[in-house]
N, CA and C atoms as an extended XYZ file, in Angstrom:
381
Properties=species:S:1:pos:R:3:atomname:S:1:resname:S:1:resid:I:1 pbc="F F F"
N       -10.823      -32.307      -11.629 N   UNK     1
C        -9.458      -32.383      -12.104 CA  UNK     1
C        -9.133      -31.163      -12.944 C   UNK     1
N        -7.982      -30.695      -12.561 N   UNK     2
C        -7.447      -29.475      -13.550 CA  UNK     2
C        -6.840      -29.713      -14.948 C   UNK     2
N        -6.853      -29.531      -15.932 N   UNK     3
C        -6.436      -29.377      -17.653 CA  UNK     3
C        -5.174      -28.920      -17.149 C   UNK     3
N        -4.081      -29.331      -17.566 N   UNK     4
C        -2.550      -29.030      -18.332 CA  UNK     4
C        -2.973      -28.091      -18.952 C   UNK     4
N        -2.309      -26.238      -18.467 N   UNK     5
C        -1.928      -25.182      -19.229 CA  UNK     5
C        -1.593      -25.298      -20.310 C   UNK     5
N        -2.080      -24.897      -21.481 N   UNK     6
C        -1.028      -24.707      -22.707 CA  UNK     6
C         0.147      -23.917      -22.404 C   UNK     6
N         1.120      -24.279      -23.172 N   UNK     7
C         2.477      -23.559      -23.230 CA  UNK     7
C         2.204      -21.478      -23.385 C   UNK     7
N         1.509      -21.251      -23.951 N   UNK     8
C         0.844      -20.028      -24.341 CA  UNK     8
C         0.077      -18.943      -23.267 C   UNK     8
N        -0.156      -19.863      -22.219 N   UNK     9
C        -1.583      -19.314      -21.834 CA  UNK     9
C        -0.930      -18.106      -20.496 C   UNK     9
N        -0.692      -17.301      -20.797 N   UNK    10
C        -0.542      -15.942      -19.827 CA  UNK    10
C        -0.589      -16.280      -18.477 C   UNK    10
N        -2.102      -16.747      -17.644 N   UNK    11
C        -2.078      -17.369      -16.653 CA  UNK    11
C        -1.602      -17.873      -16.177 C   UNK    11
N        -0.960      -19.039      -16.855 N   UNK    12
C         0.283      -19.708      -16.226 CA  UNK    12
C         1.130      -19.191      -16.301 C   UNK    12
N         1.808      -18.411      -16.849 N   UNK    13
C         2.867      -17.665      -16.430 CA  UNK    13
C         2.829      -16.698      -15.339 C   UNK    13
N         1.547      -16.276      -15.357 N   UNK    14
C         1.601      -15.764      -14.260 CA  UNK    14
C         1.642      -16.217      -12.666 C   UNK    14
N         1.026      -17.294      -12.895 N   UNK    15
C         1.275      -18.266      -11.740 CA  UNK    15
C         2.563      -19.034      -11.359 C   UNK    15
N         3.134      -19.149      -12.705 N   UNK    16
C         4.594      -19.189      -12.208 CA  UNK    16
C         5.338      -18.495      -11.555 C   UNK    16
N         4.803      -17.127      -11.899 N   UNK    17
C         5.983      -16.049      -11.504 CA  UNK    17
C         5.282      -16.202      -10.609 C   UNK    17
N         4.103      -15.486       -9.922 N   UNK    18
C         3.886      -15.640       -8.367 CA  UNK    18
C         4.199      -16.601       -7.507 C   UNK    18
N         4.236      -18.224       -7.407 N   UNK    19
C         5.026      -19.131       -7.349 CA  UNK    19
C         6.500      -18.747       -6.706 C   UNK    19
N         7.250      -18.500       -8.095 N   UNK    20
C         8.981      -18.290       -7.911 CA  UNK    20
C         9.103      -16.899       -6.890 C   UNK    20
N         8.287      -16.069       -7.366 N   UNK    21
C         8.448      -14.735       -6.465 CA  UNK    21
C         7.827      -15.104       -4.941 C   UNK    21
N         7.035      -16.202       -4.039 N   UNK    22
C         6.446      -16.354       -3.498 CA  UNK    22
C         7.623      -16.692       -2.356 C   UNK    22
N         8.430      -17.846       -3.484 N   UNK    23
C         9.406      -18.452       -3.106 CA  UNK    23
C        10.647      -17.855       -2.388 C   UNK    23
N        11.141      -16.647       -3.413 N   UNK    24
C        11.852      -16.033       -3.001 CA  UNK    24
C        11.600      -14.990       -1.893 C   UNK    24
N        10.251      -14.205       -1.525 N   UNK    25
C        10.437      -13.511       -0.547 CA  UNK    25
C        10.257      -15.107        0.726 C   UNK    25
N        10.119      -15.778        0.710 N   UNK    26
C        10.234      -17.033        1.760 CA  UNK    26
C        11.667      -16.666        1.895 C   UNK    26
N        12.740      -16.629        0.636 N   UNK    27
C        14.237      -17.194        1.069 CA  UNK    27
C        14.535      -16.324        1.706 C   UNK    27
N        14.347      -14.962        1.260 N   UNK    28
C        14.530      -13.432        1.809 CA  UNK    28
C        14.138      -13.359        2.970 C   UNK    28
N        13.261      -13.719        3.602 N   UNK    29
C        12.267      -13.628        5.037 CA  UNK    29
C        13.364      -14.351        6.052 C   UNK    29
N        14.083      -15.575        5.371 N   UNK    30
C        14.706      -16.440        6.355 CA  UNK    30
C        15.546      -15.786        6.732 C   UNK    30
N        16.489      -15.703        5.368 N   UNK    31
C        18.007      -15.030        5.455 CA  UNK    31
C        18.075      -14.033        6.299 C   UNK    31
N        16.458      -12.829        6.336 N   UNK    32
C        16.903      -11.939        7.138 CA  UNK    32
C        16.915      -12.447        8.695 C   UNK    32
N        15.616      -13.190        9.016 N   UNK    33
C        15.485      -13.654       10.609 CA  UNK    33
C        16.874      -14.115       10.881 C   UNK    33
N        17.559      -14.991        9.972 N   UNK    34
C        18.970      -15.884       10.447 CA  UNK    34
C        19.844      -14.731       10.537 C   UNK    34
N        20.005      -13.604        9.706 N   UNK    35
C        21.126      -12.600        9.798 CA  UNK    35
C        21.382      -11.467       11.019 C   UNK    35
N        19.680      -11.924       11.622 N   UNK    36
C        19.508      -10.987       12.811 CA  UNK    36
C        19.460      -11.278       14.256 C   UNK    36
N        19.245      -12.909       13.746 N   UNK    37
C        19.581      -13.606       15.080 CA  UNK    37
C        21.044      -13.550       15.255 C   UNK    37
N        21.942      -13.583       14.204 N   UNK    38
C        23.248      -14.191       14.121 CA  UNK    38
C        24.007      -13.192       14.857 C   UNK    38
N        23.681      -11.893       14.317 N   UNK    39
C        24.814      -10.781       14.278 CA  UNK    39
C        24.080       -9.876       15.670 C   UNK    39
N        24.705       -9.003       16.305 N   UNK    40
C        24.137       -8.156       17.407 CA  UNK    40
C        23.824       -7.240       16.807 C   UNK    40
N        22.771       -6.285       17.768 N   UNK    41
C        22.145       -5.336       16.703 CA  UNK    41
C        23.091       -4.026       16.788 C   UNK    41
N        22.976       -2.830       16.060 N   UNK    42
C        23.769       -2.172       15.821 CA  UNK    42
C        25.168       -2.053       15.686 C   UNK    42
N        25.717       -3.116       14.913 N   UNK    43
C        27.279       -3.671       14.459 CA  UNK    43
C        27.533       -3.546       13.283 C   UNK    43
N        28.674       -3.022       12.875 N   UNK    44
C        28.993       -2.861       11.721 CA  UNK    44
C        29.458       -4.412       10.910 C   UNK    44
N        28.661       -4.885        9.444 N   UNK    45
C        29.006       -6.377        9.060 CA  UNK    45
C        30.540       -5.963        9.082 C   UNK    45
N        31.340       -7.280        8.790 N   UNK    46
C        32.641       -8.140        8.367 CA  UNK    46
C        32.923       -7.392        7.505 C   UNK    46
N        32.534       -7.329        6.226 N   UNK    47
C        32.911       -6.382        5.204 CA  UNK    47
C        32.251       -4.880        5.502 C   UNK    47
N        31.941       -4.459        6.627 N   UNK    48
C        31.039       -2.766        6.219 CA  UNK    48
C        30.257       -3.049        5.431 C   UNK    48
N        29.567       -1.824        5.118 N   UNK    49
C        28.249       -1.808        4.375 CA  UNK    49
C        28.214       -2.165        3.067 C   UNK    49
N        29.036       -3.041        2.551 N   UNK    50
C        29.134       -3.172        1.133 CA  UNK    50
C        28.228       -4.539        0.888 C   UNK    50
N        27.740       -4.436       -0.625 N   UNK    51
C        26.521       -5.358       -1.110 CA  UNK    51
C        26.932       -6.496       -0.672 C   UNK    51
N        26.512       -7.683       -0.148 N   UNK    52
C        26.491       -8.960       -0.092 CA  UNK    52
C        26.664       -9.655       -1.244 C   UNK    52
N        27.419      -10.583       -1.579 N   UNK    53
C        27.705      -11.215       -2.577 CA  UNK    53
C        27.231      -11.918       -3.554 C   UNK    53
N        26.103      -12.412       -2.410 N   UNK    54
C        24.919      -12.833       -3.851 CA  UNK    54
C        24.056      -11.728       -4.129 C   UNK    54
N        24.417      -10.498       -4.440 N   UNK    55
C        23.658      -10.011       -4.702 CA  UNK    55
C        22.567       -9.934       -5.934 C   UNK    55
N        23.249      -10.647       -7.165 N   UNK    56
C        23.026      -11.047       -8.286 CA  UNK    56
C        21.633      -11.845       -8.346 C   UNK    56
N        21.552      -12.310       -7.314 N   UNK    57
C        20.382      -13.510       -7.463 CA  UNK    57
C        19.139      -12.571       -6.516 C   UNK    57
N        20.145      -12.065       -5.210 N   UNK    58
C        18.346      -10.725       -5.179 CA  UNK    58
C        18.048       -9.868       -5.975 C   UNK    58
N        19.159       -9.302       -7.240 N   UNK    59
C        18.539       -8.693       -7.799 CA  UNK    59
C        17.765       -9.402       -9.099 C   UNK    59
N        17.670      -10.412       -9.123 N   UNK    60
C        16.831      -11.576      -10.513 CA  UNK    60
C        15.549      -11.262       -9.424 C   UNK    60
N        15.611      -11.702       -7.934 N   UNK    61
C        14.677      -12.227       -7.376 CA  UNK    61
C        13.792      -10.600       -7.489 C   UNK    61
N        14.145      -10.206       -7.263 N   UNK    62
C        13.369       -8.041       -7.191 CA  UNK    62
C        13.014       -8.155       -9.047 C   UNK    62
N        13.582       -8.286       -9.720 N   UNK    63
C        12.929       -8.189      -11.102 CA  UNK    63
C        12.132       -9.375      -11.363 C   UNK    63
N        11.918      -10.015      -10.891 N   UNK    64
C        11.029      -11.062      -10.561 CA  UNK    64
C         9.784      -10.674       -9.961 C   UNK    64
N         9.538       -9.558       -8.896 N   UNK    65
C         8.778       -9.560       -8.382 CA  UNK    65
C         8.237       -8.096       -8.918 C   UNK    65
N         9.170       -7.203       -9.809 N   UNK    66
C         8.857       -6.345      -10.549 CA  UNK    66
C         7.669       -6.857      -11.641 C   UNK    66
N         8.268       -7.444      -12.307 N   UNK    67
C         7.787       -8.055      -13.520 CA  UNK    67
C         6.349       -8.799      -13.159 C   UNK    67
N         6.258       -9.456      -12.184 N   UNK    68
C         4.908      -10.069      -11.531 CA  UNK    68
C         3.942       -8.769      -11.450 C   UNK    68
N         4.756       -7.183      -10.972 N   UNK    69
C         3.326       -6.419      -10.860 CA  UNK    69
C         3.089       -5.871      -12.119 C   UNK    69
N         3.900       -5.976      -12.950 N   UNK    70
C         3.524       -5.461      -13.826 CA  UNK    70
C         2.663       -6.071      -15.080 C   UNK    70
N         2.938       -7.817      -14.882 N   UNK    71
C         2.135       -8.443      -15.528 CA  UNK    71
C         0.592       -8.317      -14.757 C   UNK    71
N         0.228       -7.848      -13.268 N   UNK    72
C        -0.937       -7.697      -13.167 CA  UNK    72
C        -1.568       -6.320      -13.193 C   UNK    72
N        -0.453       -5.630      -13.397 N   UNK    73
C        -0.768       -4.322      -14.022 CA  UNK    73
C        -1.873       -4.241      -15.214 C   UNK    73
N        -1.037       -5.267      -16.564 N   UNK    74
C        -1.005       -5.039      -17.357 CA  UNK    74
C        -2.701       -5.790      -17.740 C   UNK    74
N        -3.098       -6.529      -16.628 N   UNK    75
C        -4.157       -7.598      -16.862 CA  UNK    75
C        -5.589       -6.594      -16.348 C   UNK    75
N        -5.345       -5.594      -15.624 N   UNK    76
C        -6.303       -4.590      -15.214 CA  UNK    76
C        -6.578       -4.001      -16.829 C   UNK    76
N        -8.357       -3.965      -16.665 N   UNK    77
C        -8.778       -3.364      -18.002 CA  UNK    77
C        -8.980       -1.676      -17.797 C   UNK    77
N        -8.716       -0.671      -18.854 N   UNK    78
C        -8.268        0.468      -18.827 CA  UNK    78
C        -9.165        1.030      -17.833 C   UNK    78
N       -10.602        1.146      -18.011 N   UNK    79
C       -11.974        1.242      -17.587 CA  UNK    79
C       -11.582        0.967      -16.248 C   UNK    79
N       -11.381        0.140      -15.773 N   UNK    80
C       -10.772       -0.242      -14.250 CA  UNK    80
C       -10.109        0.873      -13.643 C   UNK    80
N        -9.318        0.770      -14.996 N   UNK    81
C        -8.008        2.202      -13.852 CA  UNK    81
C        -8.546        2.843      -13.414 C   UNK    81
N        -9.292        3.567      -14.729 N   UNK    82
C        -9.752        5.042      -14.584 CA  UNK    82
C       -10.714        5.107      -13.554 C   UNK    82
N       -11.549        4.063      -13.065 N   UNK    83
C       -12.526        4.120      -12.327 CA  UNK    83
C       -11.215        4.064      -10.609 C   UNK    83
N       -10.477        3.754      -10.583 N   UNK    84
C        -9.576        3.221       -9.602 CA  UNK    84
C        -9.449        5.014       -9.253 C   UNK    84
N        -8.443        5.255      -10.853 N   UNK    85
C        -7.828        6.512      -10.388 CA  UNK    85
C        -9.126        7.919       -9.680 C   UNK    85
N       -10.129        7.888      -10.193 N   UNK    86
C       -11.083        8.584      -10.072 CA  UNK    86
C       -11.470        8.407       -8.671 C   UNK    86
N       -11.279        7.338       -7.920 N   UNK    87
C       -11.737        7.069       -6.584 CA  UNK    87
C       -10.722        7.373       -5.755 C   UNK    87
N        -9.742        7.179       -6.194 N   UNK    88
C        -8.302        7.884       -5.948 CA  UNK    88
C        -8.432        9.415       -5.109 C   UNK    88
N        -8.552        9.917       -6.354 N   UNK    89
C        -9.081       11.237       -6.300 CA  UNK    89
C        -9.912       12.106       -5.375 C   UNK    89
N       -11.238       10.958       -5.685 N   UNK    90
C       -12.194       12.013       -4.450 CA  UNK    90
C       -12.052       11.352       -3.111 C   UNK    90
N       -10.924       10.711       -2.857 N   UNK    91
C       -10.583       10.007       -1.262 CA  UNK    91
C        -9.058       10.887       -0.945 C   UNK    91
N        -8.645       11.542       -1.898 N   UNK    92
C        -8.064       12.910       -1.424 CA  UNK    92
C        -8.541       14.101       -1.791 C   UNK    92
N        -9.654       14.235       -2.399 N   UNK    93
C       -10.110       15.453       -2.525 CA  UNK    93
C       -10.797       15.737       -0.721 C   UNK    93
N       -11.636       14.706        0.137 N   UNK    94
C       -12.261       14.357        0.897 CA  UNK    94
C       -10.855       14.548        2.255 C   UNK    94
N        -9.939       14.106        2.299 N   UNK    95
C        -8.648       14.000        3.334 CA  UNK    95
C        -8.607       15.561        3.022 C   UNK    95
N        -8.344       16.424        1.907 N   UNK    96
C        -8.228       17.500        1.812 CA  UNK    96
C        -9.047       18.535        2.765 C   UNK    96
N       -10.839       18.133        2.636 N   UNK    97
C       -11.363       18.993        2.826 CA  UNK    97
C       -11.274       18.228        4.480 C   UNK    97
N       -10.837       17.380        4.849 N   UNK    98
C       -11.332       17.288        6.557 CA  UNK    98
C       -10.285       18.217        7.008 C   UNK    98
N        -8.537       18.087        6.157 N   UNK    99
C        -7.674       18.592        6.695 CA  UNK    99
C        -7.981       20.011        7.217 C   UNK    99
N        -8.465       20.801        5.676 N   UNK   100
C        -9.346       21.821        5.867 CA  UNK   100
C       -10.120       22.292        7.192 C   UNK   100
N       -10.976       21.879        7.520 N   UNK   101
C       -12.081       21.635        8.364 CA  UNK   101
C       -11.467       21.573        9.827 C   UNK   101
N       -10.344       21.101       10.152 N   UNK   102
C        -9.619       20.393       11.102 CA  UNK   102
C        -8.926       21.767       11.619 C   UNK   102
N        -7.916       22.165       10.704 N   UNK   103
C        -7.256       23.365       10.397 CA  UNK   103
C        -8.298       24.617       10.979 C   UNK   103
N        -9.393       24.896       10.595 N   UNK   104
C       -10.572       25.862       11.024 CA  UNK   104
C       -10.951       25.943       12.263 C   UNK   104
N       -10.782       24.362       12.722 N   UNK   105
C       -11.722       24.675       14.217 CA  UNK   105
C        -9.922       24.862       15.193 C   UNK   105
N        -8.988       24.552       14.988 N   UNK   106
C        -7.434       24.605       15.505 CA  UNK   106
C        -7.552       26.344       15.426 C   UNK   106
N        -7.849       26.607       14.620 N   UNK   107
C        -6.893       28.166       14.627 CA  UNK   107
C        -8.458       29.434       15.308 C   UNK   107
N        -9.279       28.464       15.647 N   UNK   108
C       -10.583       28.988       16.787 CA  UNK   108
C       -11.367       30.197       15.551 C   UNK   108
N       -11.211       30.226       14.843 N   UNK   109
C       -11.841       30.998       13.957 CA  UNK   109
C       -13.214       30.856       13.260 C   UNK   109
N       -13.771       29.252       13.488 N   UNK   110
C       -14.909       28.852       13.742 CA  UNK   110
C       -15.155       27.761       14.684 C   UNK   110
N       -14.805       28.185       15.828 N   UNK   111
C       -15.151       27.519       16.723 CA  UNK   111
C       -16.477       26.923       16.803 C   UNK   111
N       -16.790       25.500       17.402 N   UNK   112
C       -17.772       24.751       17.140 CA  UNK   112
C       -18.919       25.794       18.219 C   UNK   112
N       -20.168       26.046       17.672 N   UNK   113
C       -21.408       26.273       18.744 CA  UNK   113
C       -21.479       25.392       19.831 C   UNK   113
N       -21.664       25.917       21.312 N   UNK   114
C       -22.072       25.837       22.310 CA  UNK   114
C       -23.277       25.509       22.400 C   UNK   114
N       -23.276       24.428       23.583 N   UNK   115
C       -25.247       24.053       23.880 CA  UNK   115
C       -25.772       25.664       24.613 C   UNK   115
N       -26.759       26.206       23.737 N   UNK   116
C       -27.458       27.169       24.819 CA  UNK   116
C       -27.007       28.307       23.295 C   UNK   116
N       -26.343       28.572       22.817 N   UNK   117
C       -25.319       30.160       21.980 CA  UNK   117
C       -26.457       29.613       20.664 C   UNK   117
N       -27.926       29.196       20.987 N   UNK   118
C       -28.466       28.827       19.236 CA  UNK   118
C       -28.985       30.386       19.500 C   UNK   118
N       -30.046       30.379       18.577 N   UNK   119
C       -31.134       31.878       18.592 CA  UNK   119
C       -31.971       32.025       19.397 C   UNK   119
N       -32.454       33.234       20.491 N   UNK   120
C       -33.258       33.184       21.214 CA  UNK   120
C       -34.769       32.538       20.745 C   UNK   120
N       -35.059       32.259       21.810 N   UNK   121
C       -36.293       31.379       21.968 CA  UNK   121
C       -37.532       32.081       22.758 C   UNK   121
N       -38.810       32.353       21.682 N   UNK   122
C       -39.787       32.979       22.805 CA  UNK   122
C       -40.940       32.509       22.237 C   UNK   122
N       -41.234       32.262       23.648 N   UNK   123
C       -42.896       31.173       23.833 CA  UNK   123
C       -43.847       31.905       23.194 C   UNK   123
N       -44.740       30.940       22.702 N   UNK   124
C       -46.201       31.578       21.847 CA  UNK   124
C       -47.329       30.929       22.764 C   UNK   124
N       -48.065       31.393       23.614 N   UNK   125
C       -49.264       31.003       23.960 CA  UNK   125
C       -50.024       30.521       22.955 C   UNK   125
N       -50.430       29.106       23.237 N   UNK   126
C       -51.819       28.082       22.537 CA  UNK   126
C       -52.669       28.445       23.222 C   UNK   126
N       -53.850       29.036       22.383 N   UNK   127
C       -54.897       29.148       23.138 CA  UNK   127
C       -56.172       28.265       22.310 C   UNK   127
């Protein structure tokens, strides 16, 4: 059996918000399938391109889902990042050097060796 959250406890809030935000890209997901079944494709809406009217409530629902990353932003310990950002790093330092590498054998300037083009080869009698 699970314990009743205290009123306090971060977690649950955070689970709320993932919850409500969970919720809302559900409403969002529908609205769009229903808006695309409804209407033909490439048509200009009823009103032209102007905001939809509830817009008020997608934009709660987007700061909603702002606020969710940033509360798990905020739950990553610093040490984490830095280890994050650092891996970051040498996984484009690495894309860099293939680009590199890629770039070299394209412009034939080190073209890859041929079977046979190694260093001559001459036999030593075993006696």
């Amino acid at each position: 059996m699970t314990e009743p959250a205290s009123p306090t406890d971060p977690l649950a809030e955070l689970r709320e918000q993932i919850r409500a935000t969970a919720a809302a890209a559900a409403r969002l997901a529908a609205e769009t399938a229903e808006a695309r079944a409804a209407a033909p494709a490439q048509t200009v809406p009823p009103a032209g391109w102007a905001p939809p009217e509830g817009q008020t409530a997608r934009q709660q629902e987007l700061q909603a889902l702002v606020a969710l990353v940033e509360a798990l932003r905020d739950l990553v310990p610093d040490e984490l990042k830095q280890q994050l950002r650092d891996v970051l790093r040498q996984l484009l330092l690495v894309a860099r050097a293939l680009v590199d590498w890629w770039v070299e054998r394209m412009d034939g300037s080190a073209a890859p060796a041929r079977r046979g083009d190694g260093p001559a080869v001459q036999e030593i009698p075993i006696d």
